[in-house]
N, C-alpha and C positions, 0 to 999 in steps of 0.2 A: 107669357105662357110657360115657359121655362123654369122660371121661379115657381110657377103656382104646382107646375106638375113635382116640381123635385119635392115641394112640401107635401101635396100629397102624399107622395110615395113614401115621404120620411116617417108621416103618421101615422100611413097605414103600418108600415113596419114597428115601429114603438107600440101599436096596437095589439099587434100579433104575436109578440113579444111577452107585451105586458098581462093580456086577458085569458090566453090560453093552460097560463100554469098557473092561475090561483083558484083555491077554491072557493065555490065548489063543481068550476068548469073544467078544473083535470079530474078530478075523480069520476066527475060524467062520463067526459072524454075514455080514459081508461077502461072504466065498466063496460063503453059499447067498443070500444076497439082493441082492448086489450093494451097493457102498456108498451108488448115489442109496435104493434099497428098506430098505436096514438104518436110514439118516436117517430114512429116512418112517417104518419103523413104530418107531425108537425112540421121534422123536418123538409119533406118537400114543397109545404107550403112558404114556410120560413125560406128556402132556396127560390121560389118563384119573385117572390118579394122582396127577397135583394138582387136578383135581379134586372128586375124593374128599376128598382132604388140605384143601381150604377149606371142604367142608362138614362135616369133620369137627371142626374149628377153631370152626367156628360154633357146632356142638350141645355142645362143653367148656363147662363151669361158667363163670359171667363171674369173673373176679379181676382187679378194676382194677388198674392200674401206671401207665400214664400220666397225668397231668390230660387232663380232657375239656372243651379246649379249643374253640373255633367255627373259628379257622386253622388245625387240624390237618386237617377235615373238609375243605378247599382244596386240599389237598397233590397226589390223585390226580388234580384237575381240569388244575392246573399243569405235574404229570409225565408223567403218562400219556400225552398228545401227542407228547413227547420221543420216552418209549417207545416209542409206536407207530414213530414215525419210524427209529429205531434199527432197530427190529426189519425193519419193510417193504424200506428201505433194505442191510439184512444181508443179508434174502433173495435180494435181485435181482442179485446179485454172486456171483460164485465167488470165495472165500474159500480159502488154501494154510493159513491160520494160525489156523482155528478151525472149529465145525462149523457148521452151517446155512446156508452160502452155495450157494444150490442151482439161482441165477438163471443166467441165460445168457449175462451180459456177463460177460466174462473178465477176471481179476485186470491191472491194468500197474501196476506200480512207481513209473511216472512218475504215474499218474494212478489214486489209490488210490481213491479215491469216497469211503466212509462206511470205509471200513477207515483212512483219515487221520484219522477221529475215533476209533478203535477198532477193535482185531485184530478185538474178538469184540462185534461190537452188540449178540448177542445175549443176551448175557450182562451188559452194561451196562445195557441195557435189565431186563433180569430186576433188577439192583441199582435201578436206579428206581423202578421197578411196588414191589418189598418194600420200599422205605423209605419211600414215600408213603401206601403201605398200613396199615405200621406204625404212623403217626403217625394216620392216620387213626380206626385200631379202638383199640389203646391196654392191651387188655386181656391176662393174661397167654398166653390159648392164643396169638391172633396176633402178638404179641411176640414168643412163641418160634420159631412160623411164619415170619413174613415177617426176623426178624432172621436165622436160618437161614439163610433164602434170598438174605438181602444178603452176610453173609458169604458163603455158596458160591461167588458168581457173582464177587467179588472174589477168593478164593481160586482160585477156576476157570479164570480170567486168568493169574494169576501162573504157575500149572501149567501152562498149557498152552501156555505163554512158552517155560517151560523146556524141555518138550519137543518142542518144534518145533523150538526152537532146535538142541537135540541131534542130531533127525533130520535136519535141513536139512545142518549143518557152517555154523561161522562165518562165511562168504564167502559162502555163499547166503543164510544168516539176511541177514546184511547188505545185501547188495546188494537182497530182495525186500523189506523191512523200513523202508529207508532214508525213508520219506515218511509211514509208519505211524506208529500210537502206541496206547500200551493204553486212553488215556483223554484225550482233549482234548478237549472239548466247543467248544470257542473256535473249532473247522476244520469246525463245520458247517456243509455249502452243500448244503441238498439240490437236486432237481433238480425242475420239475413237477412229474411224475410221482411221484416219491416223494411229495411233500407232499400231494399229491391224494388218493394212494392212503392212504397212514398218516391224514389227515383223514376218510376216508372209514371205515379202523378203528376209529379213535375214535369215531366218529359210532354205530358200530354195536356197540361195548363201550358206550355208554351205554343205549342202546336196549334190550339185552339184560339188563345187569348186573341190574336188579329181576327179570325172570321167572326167573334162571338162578341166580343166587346169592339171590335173596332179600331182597334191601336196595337200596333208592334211592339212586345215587351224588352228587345233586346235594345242596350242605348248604341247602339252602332247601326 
């Protein structure tokens, strides 16, 4: 039962994923909820449904795969920060080149923010959080899980590259693009505010992680 549920939960996720942004079911979607209300409730849907999917992960059978190392259990403490940052930082931005930019400060070309680290934080962030993860549990349900999820969010990049690019036209790709990057870690400069705030997520993914998922994140 274990196995059947975590497959479930894997395809309904791939599902909700896969049928909600093609068309002609986002333009539906859009048209009756608006794009800022379609974001909100994909993403809260999309949040119920992972979940599910990690505590489905959890109750699968253990099948080691990785060694169960003491420096892998480090990984989330290291990354996660990042993540948060990524994430906090994506939000507060209006984003042309990906989704989740839902913040109030408006896109400039001259002066990209965290979109100079990446189109899509959100999504680099989500490769973060699954690799750190990964390395962390080890076993094969979350292997399959969070390796998933590393690739998607890599994947998810690259595709949404290309078609932004298409719908923009090469001279607007370019010219809104010109300061961006899909991945350079090297151009982070957050701001206060962001640092404060993403410190303040972190503070409270830790706080939580034991009553909500079940497992103590610190390796001590």
């Amino acid at each position: 039962m274990g196995w059947l549920e975590f497959t479930a939960a894997l395809m309904l996720f791939l599902a909700s994923h896969a049928i909600p942004v093609r068309p002609p079911v986002r333009p539906w979607l859009v048209g009756r909820l608006g794009l800022r209300g379609y974001i909100i409730a994909y993403s809260l849907l999309s949040l119920a449904i992972l979940a599910w999917l990690i505590v489905a992960a959890a109750r699968a059978p253990y099948v080691g795969v990785l060694p169960y190392w003491d420096i892998f259990r480090w990984t989330p403490l290291l990354l996660m920060p990042l993540a948060c940052l990524l994430t906090v930082a994506g939000m507060m931005r209006q984003n042309p080149f990906s989704f989740g930019g839902l913040g109030l400060r408006a896109f400039d070309p001259a002066n990209p923010g965290i979109l100079g680290v990446s189109r899509h934080p959100l999504l680099a962030a989500m490769a973060l959080w699954a690799g750190a993860h990964l390395l962390a549990n080890g076993d094969l349900a979350h292997v399959i899980l969070f390796g998933l999820f590393a690739g998607f969010a890599w994947a998810g990049m690259v595709i949404i590259d290309r078609r932004t690019q298409r719908r923009m036209g090469q001279g607007e790709w370019t010219r809104l693009s010109r300061n961006t990057a899909r991945l350079n870690l090297a151009r982070l400069r957050p701001s206060a505010a962001e640092a404060g705030l993403a410190g303040a997520v972190f503070l409270a993914l830790l706080i939580l992680h034991a009553p909500v998922i079940g497992y103590h994140p610190l390796p001590w």
